[in-house]
N, C-alpha and C positions, 0 to 999 in steps of 0.2 A: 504494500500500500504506500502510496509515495505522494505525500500533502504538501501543498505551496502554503508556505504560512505568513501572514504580515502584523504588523499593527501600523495605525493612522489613528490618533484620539488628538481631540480637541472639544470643551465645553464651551459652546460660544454664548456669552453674554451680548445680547444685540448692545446693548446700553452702554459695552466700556469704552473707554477712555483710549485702547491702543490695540494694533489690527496684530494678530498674528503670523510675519512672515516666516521665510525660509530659514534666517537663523535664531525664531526662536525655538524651531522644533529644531534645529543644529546643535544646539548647547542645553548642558543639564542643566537640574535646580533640582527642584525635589524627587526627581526619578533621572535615570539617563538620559544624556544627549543621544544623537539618531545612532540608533546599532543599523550596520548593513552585512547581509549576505554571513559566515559563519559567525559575526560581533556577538548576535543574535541569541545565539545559546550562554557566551559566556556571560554578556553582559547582563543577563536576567536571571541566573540562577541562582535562586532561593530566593527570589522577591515576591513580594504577595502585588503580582500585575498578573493578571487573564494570559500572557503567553506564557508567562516563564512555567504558570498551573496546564495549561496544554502542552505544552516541552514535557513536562515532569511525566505526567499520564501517557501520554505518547512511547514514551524511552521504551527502544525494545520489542516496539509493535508496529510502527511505521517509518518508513523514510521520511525524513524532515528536509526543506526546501528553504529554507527562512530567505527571505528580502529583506526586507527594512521591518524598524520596528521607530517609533518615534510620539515624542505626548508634548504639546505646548501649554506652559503656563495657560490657564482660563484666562479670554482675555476678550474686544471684540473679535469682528469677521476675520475669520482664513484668507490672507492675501489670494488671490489667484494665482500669484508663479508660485507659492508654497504647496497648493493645492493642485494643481496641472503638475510639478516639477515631483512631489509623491504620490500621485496617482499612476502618475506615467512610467516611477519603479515599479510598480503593483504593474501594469498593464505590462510592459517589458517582459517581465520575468513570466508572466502567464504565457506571454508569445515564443520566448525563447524557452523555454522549460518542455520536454516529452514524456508521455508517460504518465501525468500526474492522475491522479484517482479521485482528488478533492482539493478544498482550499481553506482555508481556517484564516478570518481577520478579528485580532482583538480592535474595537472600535469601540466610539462612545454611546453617539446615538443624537447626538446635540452641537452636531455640526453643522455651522451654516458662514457658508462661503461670502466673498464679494458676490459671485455668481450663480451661488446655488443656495437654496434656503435650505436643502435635505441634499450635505455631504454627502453622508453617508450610502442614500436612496442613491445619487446620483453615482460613486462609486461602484457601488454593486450594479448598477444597469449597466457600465461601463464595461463591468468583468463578465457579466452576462456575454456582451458580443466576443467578447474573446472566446468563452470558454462552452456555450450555449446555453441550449434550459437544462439538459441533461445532468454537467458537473455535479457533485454536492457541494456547496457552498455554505458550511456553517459558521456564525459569528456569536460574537459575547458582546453585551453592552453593558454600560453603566444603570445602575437605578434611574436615573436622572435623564433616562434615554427619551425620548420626545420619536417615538414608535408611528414610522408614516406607513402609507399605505404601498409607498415605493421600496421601501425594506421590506417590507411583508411578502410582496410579490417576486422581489428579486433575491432576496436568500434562502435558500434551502429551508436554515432551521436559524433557530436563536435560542440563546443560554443569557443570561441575567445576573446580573448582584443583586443578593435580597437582603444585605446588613446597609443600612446604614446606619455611625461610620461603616465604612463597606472594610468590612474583614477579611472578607471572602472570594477579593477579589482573583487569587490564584486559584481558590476551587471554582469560581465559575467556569476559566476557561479549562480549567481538568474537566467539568460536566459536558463540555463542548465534544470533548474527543471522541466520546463512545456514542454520541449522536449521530460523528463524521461518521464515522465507524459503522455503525449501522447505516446509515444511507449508502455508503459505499458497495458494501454488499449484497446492496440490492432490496434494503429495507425500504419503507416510505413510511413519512405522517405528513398532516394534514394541518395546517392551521387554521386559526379564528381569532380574528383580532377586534378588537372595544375600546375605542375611545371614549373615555370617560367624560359626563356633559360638566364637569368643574374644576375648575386649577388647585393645586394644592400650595402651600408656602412650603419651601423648605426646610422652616423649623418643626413644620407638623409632617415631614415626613420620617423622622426616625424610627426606626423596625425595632428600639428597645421598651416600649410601650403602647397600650392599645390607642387607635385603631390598628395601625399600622402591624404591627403584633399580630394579630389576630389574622389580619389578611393575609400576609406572608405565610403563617400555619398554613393558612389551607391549600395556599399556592403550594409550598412544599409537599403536601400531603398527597397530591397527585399524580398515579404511576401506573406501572411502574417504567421509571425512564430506561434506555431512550425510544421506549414503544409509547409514552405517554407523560407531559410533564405539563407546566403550568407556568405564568412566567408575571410578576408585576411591573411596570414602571413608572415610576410616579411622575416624572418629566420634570424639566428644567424651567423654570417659568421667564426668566429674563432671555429667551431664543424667541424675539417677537415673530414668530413664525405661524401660517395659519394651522397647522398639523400640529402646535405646540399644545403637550398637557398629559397627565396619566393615562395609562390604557391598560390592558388585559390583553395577556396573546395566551393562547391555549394548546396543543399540539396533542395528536392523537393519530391511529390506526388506519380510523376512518373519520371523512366531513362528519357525521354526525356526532359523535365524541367530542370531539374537538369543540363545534358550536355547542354539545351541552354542559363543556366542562368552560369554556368561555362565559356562558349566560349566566350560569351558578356562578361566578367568583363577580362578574361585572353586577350580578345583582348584588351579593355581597357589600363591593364598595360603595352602590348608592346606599344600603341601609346602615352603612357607619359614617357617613359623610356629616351629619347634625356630629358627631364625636369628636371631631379632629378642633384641636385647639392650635392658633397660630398667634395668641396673645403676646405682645412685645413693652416694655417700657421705654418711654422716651427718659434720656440720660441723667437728666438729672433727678428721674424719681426710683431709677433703676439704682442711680451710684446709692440716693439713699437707705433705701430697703437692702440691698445688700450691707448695708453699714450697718444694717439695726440685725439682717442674720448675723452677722459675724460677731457680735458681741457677745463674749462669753464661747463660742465655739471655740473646739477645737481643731477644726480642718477649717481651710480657707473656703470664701463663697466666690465663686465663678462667676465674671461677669464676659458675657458673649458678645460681641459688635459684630453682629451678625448680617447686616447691613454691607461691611468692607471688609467681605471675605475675597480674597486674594483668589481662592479656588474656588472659586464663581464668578470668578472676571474683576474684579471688585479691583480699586486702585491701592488699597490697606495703605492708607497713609493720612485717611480724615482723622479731625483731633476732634470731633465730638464729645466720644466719651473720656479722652486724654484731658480736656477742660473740665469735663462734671466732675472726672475723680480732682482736681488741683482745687476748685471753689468748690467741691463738697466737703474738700479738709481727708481726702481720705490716707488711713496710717498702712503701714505696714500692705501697701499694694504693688505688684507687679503689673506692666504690660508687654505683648506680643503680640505678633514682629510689626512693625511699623517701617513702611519702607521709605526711607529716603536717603536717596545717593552721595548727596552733596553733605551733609549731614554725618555720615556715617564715614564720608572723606575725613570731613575735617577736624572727626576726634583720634581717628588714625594718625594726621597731622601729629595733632596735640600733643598725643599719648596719655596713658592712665594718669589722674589727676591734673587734667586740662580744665580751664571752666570756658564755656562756650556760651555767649551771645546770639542770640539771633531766631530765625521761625524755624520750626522742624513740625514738617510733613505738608500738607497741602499742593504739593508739587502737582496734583492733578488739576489745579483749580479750585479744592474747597479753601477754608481759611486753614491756613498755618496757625500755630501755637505758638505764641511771642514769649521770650522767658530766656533762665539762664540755666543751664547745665554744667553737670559735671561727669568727666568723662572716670567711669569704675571699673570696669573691662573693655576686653576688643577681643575678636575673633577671627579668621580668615573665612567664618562661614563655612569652611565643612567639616561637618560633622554626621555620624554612624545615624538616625532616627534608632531609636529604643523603644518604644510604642509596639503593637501587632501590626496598623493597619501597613504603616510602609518599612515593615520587616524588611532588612535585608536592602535598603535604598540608603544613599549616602543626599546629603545633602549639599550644594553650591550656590550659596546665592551672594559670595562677595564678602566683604569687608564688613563686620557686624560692631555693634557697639553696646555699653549700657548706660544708661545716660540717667541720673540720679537728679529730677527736678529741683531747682535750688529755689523753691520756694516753702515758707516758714507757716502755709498752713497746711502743707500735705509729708507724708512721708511718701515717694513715687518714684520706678524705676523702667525704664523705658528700655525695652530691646528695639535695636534700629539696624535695619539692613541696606545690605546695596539692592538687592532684584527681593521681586516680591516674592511673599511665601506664605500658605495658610500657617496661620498656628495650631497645629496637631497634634502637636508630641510633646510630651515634658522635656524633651532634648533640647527644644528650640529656646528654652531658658536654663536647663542643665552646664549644656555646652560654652555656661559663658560664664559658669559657677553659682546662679542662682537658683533659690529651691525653691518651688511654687509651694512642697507639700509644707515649708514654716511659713510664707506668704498667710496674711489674713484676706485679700483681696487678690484674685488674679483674673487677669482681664487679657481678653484672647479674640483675635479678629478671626473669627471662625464660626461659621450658623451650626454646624452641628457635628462633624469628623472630629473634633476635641475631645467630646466624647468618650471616646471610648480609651483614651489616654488620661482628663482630667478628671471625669466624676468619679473615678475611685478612689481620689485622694481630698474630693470635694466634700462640704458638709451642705450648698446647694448652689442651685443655677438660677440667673438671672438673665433673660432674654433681653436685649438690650437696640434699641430702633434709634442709633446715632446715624448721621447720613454717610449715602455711602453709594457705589455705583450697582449695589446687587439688592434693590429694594424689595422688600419680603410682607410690606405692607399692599398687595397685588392690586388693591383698589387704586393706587395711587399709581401706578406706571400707563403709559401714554400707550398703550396699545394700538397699531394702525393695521395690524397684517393679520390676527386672530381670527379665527372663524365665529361665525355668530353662531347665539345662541348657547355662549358658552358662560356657565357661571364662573363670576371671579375670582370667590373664594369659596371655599363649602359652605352651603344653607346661603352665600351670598347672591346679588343682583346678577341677572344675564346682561353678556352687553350685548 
């Protein structure tokens, strides 16, 4: 059995600030820059990414092909030469390549080009004329996958993440293989896909509590695979795109199966739809409820700026909630990562116990933080991640700093970076000597993958609506490309 394998992932935030060219999927950050051709195996193994989980399952049982493999920071649109210039490795390798039996692409699901609103759809039509209808063509996507009806049609089959934080991202693409596996040999299934009629927030999509919970069981519960599986995706809601939003795809034996394991899980989601909570405070009511749990606590309370998450396209550099902690007085607080270049230069400059002048952050256009600083560590920025979800990923993102607010009503300490980067891991403040778990306040630009790294060390979470480029408040985004009749939030108005 001899598989063409790829990956092309990108989460495109219509709304940010900066398009995704050729060399931002060229160079690392928080996963590898582009592996090509044998890169491929070495450079993913033992990472929790959807290939290196298909590499691993595979060993042994089929010939592997690998091309390219490559993931740009979340950010806006995929330039076209970024998008033409790896689609057209993907197409090469299909043309020059004999023999092949199937094809395997790790992908997101939430790509949307200069040119294309549905990368991904538009991708797979592409490998269609190469390869026909016949090939198998299985894929994995992100939860976050905005599932069109052009994927549906153009890929064989599809595999999913159903953690989020997504854990599981390497056993998705291992569920992928014995899918391929089976269609190869001459199996078949059938899909049924549901678009769901409402958007969800990304803070109410997390699979560690109900609704979400509840759904995912029964998606899983569906088999047995790869004669029969089930599949959620809650979608991306900043991809103003008209296909954009949750769905249900279903896979079975037979069309009938499939439509009735589709209907049962889509009805499902409409009857816990009144359940899903997406409640946020605005910063300065967030900094102070957080100030009133932490009193007397033992673990630190989590404050989320879930608004300017970096891995949602988000610029992570507004000082929103940077100011409500400084005028709320708050003590003994940490924040992560804040990206600002210039910034992060110039305590490099300095060196450890520098005091620094001047704005830090707002580089995208919100307001900077006017104030003086003192410089307490520096980093060169890479470091191991320690966490489960990016097991096994080294981190790049530049020249880091901590920067110790020198003002006399807060205790506050600022991690700042050169390239942006979600706050995920306790590494991303480990790595620079500080300890979130003695932190009484820790504040993390991150809507919900922190998770599964900070609430074990948390005594609780505060949802926090400082601005930001990845709005989660869904009523309030300008929507011009959505299809009608779609509600905007659960139990909310149709536009």
């Amino acid at each position: 059995m001899r598989i063409l394998v790829a990956g092309f992932q990108h989460e495109t935030n219509t709304f940010g600030a900066t398009r995704a060219g050729l060399p931002e999927f060229e160079m690392a950050d928080s996963w590898p820059g582009m592996l090509r051709g044998a890169q491929v195996h070495d450079g993913l193994r033992g990472a929790n990414l959807p290939l290196a989980g298909f590499l691993a399952a595979a060993e042994g049982q089929a010939e592997i092909v690998p091309v390219v493999w490559c993931a740009a920071e979340p950010s806006a649109h995929v330039t076209d030469e970024a998008y033409e210039t790896i689609t057209g490795m993907i197409l090469d390798a299909l043309r020059r390549e004999r023999g092949l039996d199937g094809v395997y692409l790790d992908l997101h699901g939430a790509m949307v080009t200069q040119s294309h609103a549905d990368g991904e759809g538009e991708l797979l039509r592409r490998i269609r004329e190469v390869v026909g209808p016949d090939m198998p063509v299985v894929i994995s996507l992100d939860l976050h996958a905005n599932v069109t009806a052009g994927m549906v049609r153009h890929a064989s089959a599809m595999t999913m993440f159903r953690t989020y934080p997504h854990l599981d991202m390497a056993a998705t693409g291992a569920r992928a293989f014995p899918v391929l596996r089976h269609l190869v040999q001459g199996g078949q299934v059938f899909a049924a896909h549901r678009p769901l009629p409402y958007l969800l927030p990304l803070v109410a999509q997390h699979t560690w509590s109900p609704p979400m919970q509840g759904l995912y069981a029964r998606a899983i519960a569906v088999g047995p695979a790869p004669h029969a599986w089930a599949e959620i995706a809650a979608g991306f809601t900043a991809a103003d795109i008209a296909e954009m939003g949750p769905s249900v795809l279903a896979y079975g034996p037979s069309q009938a199966q499939a439509d009735a394991t589709a209907d049962a899980l889509y009805a499902a989601c409409l009857e816990a739809e009144a359940e899903f909570d997406g409640g946020l405070l605005d910063p300065d009511e967030a900094v102070a409820e957080a100030m009133r749990r932490s009193a007397g606590a033992e673990a630190p309370v989590i404050l989320a700026d879930v608004q300017d998450n970096a891995g949602a396209g988000a610029s992570s550099d507004t000082t929103g909630l940077l100011c409500a902690l400084v005028e709320g007085g708050a003590q003994g607080a940490i924040l992560g990562m804040l990206c600002d270049a210039e910034m992060a230069a110039r305590a490099h400059a300095g060196g450890v116990g520098a005091v620094l002048d001047g704005a830090l952050g707002g580089r995208a256009g919100t307001d900077p933080y006017e104030g003086r600083f003192v410089v307490e560590a520096l980093s060169d920025g890479r470091f191991a991640f320690t966490g489960e979800m990016y097991a096994g990923c080294v981190a790049e993102i530049g020249p880091c700093a901590v920067l110790r607010v020198d003002d006399p009503r807060c205790d506050l300490r600022v991690v700042v970076t050169t390239l942006r980067c979600q706050c995920l891991d306790l590494a991303c403040f480990t790595h620079l000597g500080l300890d979130p778990s003695s932190a009484r306040l820790v504040a993390v630009k991150s809507t919900v993958h922190y998770r599964a790294d900070f609430e074990p060390i948390a005594s609780g979470i505060v949802n926090v609506a400082a601005p930001g480029l990845f709005p989660c408040r869904l009523e309030t985004i300008p929507y011009e490309r959505l299809r009608k009749g779609v509600r905007i939030t659960p139990m909310g108005p149709v536009r």
